[in-house]
N, C-alpha and C positions, 0 to 999 in steps of 0.2 A: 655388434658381434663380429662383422665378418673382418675392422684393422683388428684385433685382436687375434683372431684366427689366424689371418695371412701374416702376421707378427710373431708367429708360436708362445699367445703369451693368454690364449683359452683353453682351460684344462678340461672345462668340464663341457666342452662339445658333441660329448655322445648324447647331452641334452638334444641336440638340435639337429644333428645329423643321422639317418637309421631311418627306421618306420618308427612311427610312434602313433598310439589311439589317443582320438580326440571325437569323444561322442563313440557314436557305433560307426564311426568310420578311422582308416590311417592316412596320417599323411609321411610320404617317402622323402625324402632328402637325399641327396649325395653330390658327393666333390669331383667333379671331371672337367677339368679347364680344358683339355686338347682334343674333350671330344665336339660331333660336327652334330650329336643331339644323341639325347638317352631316351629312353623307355623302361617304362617298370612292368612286368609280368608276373601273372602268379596262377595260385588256385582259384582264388575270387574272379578272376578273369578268363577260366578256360583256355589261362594261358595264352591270350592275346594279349597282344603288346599295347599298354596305353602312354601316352605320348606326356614327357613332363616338360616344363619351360624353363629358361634359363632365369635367374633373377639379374638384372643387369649387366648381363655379358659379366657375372663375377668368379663362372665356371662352375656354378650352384644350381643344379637342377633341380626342379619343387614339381612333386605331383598336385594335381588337385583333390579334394578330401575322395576317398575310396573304399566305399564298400565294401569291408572284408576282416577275420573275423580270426578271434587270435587260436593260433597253429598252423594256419595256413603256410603253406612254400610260397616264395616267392623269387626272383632273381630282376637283374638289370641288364638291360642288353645297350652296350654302347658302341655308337656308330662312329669313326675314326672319320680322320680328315684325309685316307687314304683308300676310303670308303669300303674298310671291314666292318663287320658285324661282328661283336663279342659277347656272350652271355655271362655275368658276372655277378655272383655271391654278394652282398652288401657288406662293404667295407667296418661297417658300422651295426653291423646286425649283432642282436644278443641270445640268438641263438639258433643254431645249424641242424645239419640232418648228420648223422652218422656219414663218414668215409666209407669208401668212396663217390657215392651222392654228396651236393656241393650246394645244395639251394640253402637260400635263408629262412627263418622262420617266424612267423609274427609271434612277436611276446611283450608282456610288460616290465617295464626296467621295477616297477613298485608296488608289485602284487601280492607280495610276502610280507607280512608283516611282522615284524625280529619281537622278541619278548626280555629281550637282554638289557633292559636296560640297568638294572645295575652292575652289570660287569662295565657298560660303556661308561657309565658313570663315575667308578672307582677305578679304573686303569690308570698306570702311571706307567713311565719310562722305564720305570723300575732299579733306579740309581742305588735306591740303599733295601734290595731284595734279591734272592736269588733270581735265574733266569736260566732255564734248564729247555733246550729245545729239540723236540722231535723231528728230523725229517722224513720224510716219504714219499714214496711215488704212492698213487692213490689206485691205480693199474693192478700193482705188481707186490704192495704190504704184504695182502691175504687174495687169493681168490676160491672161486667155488670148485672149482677142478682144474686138470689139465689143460683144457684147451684153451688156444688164444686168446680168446674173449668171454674168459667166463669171470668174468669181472662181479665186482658188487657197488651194487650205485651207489650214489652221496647216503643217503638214509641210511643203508645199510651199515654204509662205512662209519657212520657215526656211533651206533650202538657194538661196535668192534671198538672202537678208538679210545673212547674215553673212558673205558673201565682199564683200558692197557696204558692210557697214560696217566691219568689217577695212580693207578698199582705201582707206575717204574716211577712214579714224582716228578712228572714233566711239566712245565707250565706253560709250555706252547708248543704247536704242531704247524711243521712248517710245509709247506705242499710245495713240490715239486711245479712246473707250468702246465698249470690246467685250462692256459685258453685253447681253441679250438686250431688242431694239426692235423695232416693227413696222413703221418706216418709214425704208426704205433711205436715203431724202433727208434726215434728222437724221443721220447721219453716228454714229448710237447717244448723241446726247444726250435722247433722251424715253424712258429705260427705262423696259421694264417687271417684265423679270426681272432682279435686282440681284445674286442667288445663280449667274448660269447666262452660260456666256459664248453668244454668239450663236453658231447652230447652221449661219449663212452658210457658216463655215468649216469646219467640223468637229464636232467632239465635241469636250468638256472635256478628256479626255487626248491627244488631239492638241495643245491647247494650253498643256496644260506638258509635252509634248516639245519646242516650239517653245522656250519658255522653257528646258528643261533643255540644250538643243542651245547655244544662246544662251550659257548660264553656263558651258559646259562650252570654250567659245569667249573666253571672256574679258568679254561682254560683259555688263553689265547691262541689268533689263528694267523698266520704268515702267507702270502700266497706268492710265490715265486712268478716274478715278472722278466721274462727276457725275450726281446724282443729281437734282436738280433744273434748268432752262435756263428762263428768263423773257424776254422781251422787255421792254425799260423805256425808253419815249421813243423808238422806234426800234433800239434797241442790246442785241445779247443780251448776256445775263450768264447765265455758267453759277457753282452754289453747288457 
């Protein structure tokens, strides 16, 4: 795992990095090469700090298995080789607490189970079919009133979505970035959890219900990935 990592040539590392359950316990992972030693804390812990080990000087810190229990908060606090203290969001966490609160939250990456499978089945690139795409911010479609956050979660948005793209003959719905940001006004282009959808709406399996509802409908689903947004000369560019 870890030439392939330090190669940027493992995709699928949120396997291995994050909290993940094993039994009724997690064990934590995270990448900190310049720190001088991490700890993980949380709710399981009354929020004392427990101590994790380095795997071969490889800048891989590994908790030992830990009692504790999915929903919990947790965060990482790493200690600098200029001997600061930082409490730190898991880089790799799949999902957050609402802004401005910034802990992570223990969840499973595969506790949903999709029904779709014949949409996954029959999909194609779709070379010799139309392709007709909805975009949206998920935010800002529809909401329930006035106020800033009166939003409607993933569920919700699903039984709004697919009779409205059904009806206009859409054959995919593109979302806007819905990893996890802390400022409503980016519209989710200054992430900062890249593993975790925004907690605005839901929970992660509310939103591949959204999606499973979606396929199970006909429609395909698009999720805007940007990772980086710049300003240059005036004019964003998003990478």
């Amino acid at each position: 795992m870890q030439k392939e990592f330090y190669t940027g040539h493992l995709f699928d590392v949120y396997r291995y990095f994050g909290a993940h359950k094993e039994g009724d316990h997690f064990i934590f992972r995270v990448f900190a090469p310049g720190a001088r030693g991490v700890t993980v804390m949380g709710e399981f812990s009354s929020w004392r700090e427990i101590p994790m080990y380095q795997e071969n000087q490889s800048g891989v810190y590994i908790s030992e298995p830990i009692a504790a229990k999915l929903g919990q908060m947790y965060k990482y606090c790493i200690y600098t080789g200029k001997g600061w203290r930082v409490e730190h969001a898991d880089p790799y966490g799949f999902q957050m607490e609402l802004r401005p609160a910034n802990c992570s939250i223990l969840t499973e990456l595969d506790s949903y189970q999709f029904q779709d499978e014949e949409w996954m089945q029959s999909r194609t690139v779709r070379h010799d079919e139309a392709l007709n795409i909805y975009e949206l911010h998920a935010g800002y479609w529809k909401k329930k009133g006035e106020e800033e956050t009166d939003w409607y979660d993933y569920e919700e948005l699903a039984e709004l979505l697919i009779p409205y793209i059904k009806e206009n003959h859409y054959t995919h719905l593109e979302f806007m970035p819905l990893s996890e940001h802390p400022f409503d006004g980016s519209w989710g282009y200054q992430n900062t959890g890249f593993f975790a959808p925004t907690s605005r709406y839901g929970t992660p399996d509310q939103l591949k219900k959204l999606v499973d509802k979606c396929h199970q409908a006909g429609i395909g689903v698009i999720m805007d990935f940007v990772p980086v947004q710049m300003t240059i000369d005036g004019t964003q560019v998003s990478i």
